[in-house]
C-alpha positions in Angstrom: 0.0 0.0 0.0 1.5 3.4 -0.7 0.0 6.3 1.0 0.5 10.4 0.4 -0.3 13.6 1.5 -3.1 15.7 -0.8 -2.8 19.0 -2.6 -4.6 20.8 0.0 -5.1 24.2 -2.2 -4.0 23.4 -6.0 -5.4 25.9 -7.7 -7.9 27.9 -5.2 -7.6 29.1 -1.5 -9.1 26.6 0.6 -10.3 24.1 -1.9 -9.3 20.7 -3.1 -11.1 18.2 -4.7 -10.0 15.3 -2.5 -11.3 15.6 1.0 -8.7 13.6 3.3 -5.4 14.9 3.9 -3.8 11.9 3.2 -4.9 8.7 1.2 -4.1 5.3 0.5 -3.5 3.3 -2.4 -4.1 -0.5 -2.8 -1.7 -2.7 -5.4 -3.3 -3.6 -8.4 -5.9 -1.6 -10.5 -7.3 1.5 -9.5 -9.8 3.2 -11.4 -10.2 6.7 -10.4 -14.6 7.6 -10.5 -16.2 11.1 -10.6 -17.9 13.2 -13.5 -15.5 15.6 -15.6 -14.3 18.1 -13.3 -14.1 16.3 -10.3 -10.3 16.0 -9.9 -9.3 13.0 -11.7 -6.2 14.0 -13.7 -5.8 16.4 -10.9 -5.2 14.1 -8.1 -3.1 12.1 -10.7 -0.3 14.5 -10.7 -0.8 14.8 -7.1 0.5 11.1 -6.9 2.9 11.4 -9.5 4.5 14.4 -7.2 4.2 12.6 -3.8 5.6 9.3 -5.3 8.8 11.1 -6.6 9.5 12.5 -3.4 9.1 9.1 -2.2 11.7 8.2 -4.7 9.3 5.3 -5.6 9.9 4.6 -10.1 6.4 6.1 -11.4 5.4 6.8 -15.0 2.7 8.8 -16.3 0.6 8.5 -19.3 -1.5 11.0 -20.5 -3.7 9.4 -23.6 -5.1 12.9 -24.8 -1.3 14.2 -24.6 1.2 11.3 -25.3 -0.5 10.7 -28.6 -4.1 10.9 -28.8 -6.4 7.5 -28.7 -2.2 5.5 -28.4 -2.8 4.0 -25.2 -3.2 0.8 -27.5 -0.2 1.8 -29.5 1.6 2.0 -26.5 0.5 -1.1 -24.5 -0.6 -3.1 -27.5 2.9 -5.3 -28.2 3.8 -5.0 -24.5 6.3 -8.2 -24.2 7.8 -9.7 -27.3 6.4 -12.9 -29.1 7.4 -15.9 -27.3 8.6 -14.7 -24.0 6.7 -14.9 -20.9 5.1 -10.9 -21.3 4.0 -11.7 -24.7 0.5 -10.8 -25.2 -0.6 -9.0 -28.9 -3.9 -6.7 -28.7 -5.6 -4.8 -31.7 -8.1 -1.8 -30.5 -10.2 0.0 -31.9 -11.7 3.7 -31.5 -15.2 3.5 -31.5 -15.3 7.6 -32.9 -13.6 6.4 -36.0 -13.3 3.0 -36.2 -9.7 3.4 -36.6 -7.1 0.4 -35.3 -4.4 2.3 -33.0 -1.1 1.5 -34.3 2.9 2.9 -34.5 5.4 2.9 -32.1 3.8 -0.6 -30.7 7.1 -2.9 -30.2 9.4 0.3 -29.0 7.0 1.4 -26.2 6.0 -2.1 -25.0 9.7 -2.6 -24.3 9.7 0.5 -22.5 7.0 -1.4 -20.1 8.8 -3.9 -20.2 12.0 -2.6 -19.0 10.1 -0.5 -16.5 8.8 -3.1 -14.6 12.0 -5.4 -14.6 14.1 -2.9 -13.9 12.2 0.4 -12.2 13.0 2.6 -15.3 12.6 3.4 -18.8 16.1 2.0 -20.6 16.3 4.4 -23.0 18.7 7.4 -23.6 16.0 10.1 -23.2 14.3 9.0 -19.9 15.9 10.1 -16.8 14.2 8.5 -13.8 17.4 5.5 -13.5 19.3 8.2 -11.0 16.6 9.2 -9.0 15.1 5.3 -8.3 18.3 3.7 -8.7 21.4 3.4 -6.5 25.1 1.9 -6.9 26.1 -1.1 -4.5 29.7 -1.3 -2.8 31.3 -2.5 -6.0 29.3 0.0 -8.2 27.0 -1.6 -9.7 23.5 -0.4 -10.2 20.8 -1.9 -8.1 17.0 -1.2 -7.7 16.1 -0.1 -4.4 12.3 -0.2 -4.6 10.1 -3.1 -5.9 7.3 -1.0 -6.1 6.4 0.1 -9.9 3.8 2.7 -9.9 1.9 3.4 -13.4 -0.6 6.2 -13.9 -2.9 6.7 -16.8 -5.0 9.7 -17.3 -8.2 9.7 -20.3 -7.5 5.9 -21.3 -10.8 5.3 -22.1 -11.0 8.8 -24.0 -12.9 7.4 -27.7 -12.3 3.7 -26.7 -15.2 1.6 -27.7 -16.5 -1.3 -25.3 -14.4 -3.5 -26.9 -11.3 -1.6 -27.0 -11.5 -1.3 -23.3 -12.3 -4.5 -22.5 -9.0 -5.9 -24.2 -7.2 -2.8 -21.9 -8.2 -4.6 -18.6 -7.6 -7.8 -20.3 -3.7 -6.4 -21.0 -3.8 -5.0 -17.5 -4.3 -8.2 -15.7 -1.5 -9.7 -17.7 0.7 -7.0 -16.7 -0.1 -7.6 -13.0 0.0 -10.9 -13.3 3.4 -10.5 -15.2 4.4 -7.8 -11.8 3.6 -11.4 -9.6 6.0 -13.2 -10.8 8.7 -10.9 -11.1 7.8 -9.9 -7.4 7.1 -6.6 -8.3 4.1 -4.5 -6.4 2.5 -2.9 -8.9 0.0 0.2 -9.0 -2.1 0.6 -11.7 -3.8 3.8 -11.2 -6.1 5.1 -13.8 -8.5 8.1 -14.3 -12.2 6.3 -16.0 -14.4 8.6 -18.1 -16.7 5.5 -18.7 -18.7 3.0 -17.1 -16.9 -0.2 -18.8 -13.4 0.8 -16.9 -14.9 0.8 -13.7 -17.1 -2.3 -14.0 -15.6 -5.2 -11.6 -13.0 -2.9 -10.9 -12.0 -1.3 -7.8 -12.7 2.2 -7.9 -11.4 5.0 -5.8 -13.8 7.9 -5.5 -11.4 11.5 -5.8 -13.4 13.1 -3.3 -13.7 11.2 -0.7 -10.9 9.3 -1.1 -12.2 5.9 -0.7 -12.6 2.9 -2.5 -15.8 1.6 -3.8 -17.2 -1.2 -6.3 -20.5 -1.1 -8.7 -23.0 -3.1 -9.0 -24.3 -2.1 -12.2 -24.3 1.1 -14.8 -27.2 2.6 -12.9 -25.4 2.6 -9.6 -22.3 4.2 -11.8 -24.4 6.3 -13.1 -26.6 7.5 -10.0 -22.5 8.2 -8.8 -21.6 10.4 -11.8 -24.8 12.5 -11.1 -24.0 12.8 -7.6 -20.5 13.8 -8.6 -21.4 16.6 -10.7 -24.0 18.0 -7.8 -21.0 18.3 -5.9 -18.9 19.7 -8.4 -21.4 22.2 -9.5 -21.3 23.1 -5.8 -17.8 23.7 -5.0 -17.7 25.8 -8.2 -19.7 28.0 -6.6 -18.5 28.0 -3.3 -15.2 29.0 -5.1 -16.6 31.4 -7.5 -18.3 33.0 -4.2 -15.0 33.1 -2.6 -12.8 34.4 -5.7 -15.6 37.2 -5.7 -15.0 38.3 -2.3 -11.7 38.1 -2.6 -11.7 40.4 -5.7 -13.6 42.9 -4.0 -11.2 43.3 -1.2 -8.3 43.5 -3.7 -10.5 46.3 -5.2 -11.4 48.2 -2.4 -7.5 47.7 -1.0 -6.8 49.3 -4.4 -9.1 52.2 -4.4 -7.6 53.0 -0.8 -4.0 53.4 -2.4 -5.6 55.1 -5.2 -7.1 57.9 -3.4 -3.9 58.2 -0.7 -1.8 58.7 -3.9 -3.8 61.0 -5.4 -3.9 62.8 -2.8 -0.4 62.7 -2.3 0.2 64.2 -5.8 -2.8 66.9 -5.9 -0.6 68.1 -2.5 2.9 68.2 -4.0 0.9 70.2 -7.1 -0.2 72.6 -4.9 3.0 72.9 -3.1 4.6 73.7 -6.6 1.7 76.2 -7.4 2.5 78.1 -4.3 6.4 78.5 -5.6 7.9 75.3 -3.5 10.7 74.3 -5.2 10.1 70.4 -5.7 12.5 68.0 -6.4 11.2 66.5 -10.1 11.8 62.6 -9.1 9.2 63.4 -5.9 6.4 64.9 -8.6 6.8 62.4 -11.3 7.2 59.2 -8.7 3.9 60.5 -7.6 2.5 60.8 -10.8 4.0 57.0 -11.9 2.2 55.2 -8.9 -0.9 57.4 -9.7 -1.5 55.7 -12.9 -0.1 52.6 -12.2 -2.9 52.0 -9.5 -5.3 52.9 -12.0 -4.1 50.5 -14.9 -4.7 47.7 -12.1 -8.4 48.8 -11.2 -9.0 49.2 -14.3 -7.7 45.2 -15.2 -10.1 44.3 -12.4 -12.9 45.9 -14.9 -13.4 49.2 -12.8 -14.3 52.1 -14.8 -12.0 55.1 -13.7 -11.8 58.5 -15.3 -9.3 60.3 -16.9 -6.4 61.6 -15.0 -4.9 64.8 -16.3 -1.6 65.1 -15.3 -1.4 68.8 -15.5 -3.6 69.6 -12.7 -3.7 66.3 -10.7 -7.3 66.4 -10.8 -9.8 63.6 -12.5 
């Protein structure tokens, strides 16, 4: 079981999409459950972070980035024909009909390697001097046998039985993990019911796992999942208000100490004070700038005529 800490605040003050500070993974296939929006991908990277301070090997795959619908490109020729990770696949997208294909052989050794050896053996991939470590005559060894795979949008234009042969691949590659005496973590984000069925799911919000009995109950959870969502968007949108209102108000506070500042040196300058011309046009300078900001936050201000420090 591998365990870490959650973003508390990724992207707003005092919100995050997972609940529980910390949560727990089980070994084997996860299937992360919520509507679009509810933090999937999010608490992916989370993981991905947490797991590198851990120094434990992890590899991300992002279908909709690393290639579009090529999670089958990437996973279809995992192993080679006749050794004991051989295992062919041909999917389908069910958008377009299209078999995924390319790069199949040269990634599925990369999945290979990764879980024999805890990183990709390849020039370009870097993760071998972080997870590894050098024995007293210098020789490389692993020091984990943890493997940690994450996959974001897999099921993203898959049809039925496209993902159906995914699951089948992902058994063999646990089963392939056994043997080798590696704990692997498959951890992957669903979009669709046909991932999560028989699976164990892990529910992004509250951080727990949980099984389906059917599509309804699946779907009953997506529906539930976007309530909440639609909830803590406003709840944020509420406090992103509030807090742009103070930011305004701190603004128009500056604003009218400034101004005043500057319509006082002018009149010192009208009564024949001599003024030192850095002190008039610094005064002028924060004077505008201030209103160039309210005016990014949308507030309408009126003209400010330099000559006379007046509006």
């Amino acid at each position: 079981m591998i365990t870490i800490n959650t973003w508390r605040d990724p992207y707003d003050a005092g919100f995050t999409t997972t609940k529980p500070k910390q949560v727990s993974f089980q070994p084997g296939l996860t299937v992360l459950v919520g509507c679009n929006g509810a933090g999937k991908s999010t608490l992916l990277m989370n993981i991905k972070e947490e797991v590198a301070e851990q120094k434990l090997p992890c590899h991300s795959y992002d279908n909709l980035v690393d290639g579009g619908n090529h999670l089958g490109a990437i996973l279809g020729g995992y192993g080679e024909e006749g050794d004991d990770l051989a295992l062919g696949v041909s999917l389908f997208t069910s958008s377009e009909g299209e078999e995924i294909k390319g790069n199949i052989s040269r990634e599925s050794r990369l999945y290979k390697s990764f879980l024999e050896l805890g990183y990709y053996n390849n020039r370009d991939y870097k993760l071998r001097r972080i997870f590894k470590d050098e024995d007293e005559d210098g020789n490389e060894k692993i020091i984990s046998n943890v493997r940690i795979l994450l996959f974001d949008a897999v099921d993203s234009g898959m049809s039925v039985d496209a993902v159906i042969e995914i699951k089948a691949l992902f058994d063999t590659m646990m089963q392939d993990a056994a043997k080798m005496g590696i704990e692997l973590y498959l951890i992957i984000s669903a979009n669709e019911y046909e991932l999560a069925r028989g699976s164990q799911c892990f529910d992004v919000n509250t951080g727990k796992y949980l099984t389906f009995a059917d599509y309804e109950e699946y779907r009953d959870f997506i529906i539930k999942s976007r309530m909440k969502k639609e909830v803590r968007n406003k709840k944020a949108a509420e406090r992103n208000e509030k807090r742009r209102q103070k930011e305004i108000a701190a603004l128009q506070k500056q604003y009218e100490k400034k101004l005043a500042k500057y319509q006082s040196l002018l009149k010192k300058e009208a009564a024949g004070e001599k003024l030192p011309y850095y002190e008039k046009y610094d005064a002028e300078r924060d004077v505008k700038s201030i209103i160039r900001d309210l005016k990014d936050y949308g507030v309408e201000m009126p003209e400010f005529k330099v000559e006379e420090g007046k509006l």
